[in-house]
N, C-alpha and C positions, 0 to 999 in steps of 0.2 A: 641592429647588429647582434644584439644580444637572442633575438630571434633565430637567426642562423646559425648562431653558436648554439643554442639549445635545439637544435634541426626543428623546430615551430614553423619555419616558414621554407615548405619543399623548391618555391620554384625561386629561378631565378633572380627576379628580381619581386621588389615589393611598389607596389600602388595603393595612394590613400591619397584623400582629398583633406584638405587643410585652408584652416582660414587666415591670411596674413592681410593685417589693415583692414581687416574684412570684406576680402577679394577671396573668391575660393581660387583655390589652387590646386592644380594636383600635381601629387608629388611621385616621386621616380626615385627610389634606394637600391643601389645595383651593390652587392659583396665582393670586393676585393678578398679574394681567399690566395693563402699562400703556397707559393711554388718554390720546388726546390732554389731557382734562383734566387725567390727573395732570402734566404739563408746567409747569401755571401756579405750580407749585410745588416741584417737584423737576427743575425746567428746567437749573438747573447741579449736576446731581447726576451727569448725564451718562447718564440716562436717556432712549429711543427708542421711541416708541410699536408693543407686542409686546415690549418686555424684561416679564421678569419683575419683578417688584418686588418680590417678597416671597411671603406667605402663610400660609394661614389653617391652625392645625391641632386638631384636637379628638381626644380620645380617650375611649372608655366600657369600662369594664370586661366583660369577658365569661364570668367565674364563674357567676354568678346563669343567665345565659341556658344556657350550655352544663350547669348542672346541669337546669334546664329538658328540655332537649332529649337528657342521659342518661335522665332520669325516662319522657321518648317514646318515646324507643329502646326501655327495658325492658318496657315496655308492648307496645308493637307485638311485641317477641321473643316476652314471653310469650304475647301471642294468638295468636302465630305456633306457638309452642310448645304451646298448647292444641288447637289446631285439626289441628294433626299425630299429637296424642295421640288425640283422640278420629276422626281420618283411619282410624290402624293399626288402633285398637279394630273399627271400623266392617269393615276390610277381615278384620283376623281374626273376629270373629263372624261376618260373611256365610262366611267360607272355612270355618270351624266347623260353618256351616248346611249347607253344599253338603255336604260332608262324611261330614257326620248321614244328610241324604236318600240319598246314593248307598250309605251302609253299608246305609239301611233297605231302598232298590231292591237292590242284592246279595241281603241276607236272602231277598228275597221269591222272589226269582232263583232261590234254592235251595232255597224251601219248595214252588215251584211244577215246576223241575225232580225234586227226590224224590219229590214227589206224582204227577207223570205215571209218575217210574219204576216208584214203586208199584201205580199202575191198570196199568203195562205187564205190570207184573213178573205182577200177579192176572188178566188178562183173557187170556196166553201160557200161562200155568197152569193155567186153567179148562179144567173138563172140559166145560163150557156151550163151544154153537159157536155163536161171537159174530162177526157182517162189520159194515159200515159199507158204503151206495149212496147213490149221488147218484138224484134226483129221477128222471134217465134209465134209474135201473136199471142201474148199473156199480158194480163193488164197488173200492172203495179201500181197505180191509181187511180179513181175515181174519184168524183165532189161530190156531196148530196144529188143536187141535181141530177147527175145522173142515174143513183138509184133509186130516188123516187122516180123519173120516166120511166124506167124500165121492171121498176115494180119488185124489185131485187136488193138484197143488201149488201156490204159489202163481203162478209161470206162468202156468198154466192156468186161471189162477180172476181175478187182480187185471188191471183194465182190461176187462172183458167182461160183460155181463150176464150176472145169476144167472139170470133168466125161462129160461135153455133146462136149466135144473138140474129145472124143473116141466112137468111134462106139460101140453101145449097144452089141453085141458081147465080145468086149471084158472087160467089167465090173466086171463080176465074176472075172476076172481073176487078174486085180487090184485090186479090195477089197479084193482077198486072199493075194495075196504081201504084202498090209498096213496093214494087222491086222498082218502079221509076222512081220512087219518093227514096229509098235505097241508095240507089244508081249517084242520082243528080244531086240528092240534098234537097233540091226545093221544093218549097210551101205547095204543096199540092190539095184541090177543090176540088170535089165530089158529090154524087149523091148517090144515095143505095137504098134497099129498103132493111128494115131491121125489123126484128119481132120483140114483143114485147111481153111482160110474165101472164098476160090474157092469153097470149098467141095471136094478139092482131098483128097485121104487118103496115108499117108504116115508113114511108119516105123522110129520110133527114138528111139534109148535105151539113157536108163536114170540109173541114180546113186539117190539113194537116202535113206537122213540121217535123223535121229531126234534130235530136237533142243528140250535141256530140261533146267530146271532153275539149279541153286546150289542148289537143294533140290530133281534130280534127275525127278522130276515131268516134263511130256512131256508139249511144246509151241505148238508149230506146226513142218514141216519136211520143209525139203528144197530140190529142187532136178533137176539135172542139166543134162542137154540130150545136 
């Protein structure tokens, strides 16, 4: 009260927490200020309309509420606590999964790397002389074999049509084979004669296949005499 008589306390009323029996409580002090009516009766009491006069105060205990509102608390922690649990799970299984798949891409990484080395390793081995041409008639590979037969390195041999390694004779006869080996796709068997870096000309049959992407779409052919 004396608060409000010295204007210390602007609002309305006043709220504080208090301990009784040592139960908090909170408390409620509301200011009974004077109006001219109260005059007609505390007129010689030395009362001025705006003094305080007194006031009203209530208190309720706040055990019962604040157990309330721990019981919220631990609830909310826990869902809190559940949902961060099953967060880490979530991120370490996904990281688990990723994991898995890149060990199983590696794997394959080097079942398909040792697989090429080994077709490398057997087709530089071969006594078969095996190239690789694009549709134009340029060779993109050769194995040894084939440039020791033909007496040539690979210099001389990769980036350039094979077609001057055959005698202009037989040309027609090759472009008919490749546009069917083109056409159809299938393994087509041959013979022709080729020249070799003496200039003899010699008979070889040959096998040969077309190399296409997963999209069915021709690369070049491969083909092994």
């Amino acid at each position: 009260l004396l608060a409000f008589e010295r204007e210390e306390a602007v609002l309305d009323d006043i709220y504080e927490i208090n301990y009784i029996d040592d139960t908090p409580h909170m408390r409620l002090i509301r200011p009974l200020m004077v109006k001219a009516a109260c005059l007609q009766c505390h007129k010689n009491e030395g009362y001025k309309v705006g003094n305080v006069g007194g006031g009203l105060s209530t208190s309720m205990p706040l055990d019962k509420h604040w157990a309330i509102m721990d019981a919220h608390l631990r609830i909310i922690f826990i869902s809190l606590g559940v949902i961060w649990l099953i967060g880490m799970f979530g991120i370490y299984w996904s990281r688990q999964r990723l994991v898995m798949a890149q060990q199983r891409i590696n794997k394959a990484i080097v079942q398909i790397r040792n697989s090429e080395e080994r077709y490398r390793t057997i087709v530089e081995q071969s006594g078969d002389l095996i190239c690789r041409f694009t549709p134009g008639r340029i060779l993109t590979y050769i194995n040894p074999a084939y440039c020791s037969y033909f007496g040539l390195n690979s210099g001389q041999l990769l980036g350039r049509t094979f077609m001057r390694l055959i005698p202009e004779s037989e040309h027609k006869k090759i472009d008919t084979m490749l546009e069917s080996l083109f056409t159809t796709g299938h393994p087509y068997t041959h013979e022709n004669q080729m020249i070799i870096s003496s200039g003899e000309i010699r008979w070889l049959q040959w096998t040969s296949v077309v190399v296409t992407k997963q999209d069915g779409n021709l690369i070049e052919c491969q083909a092994t005499g």
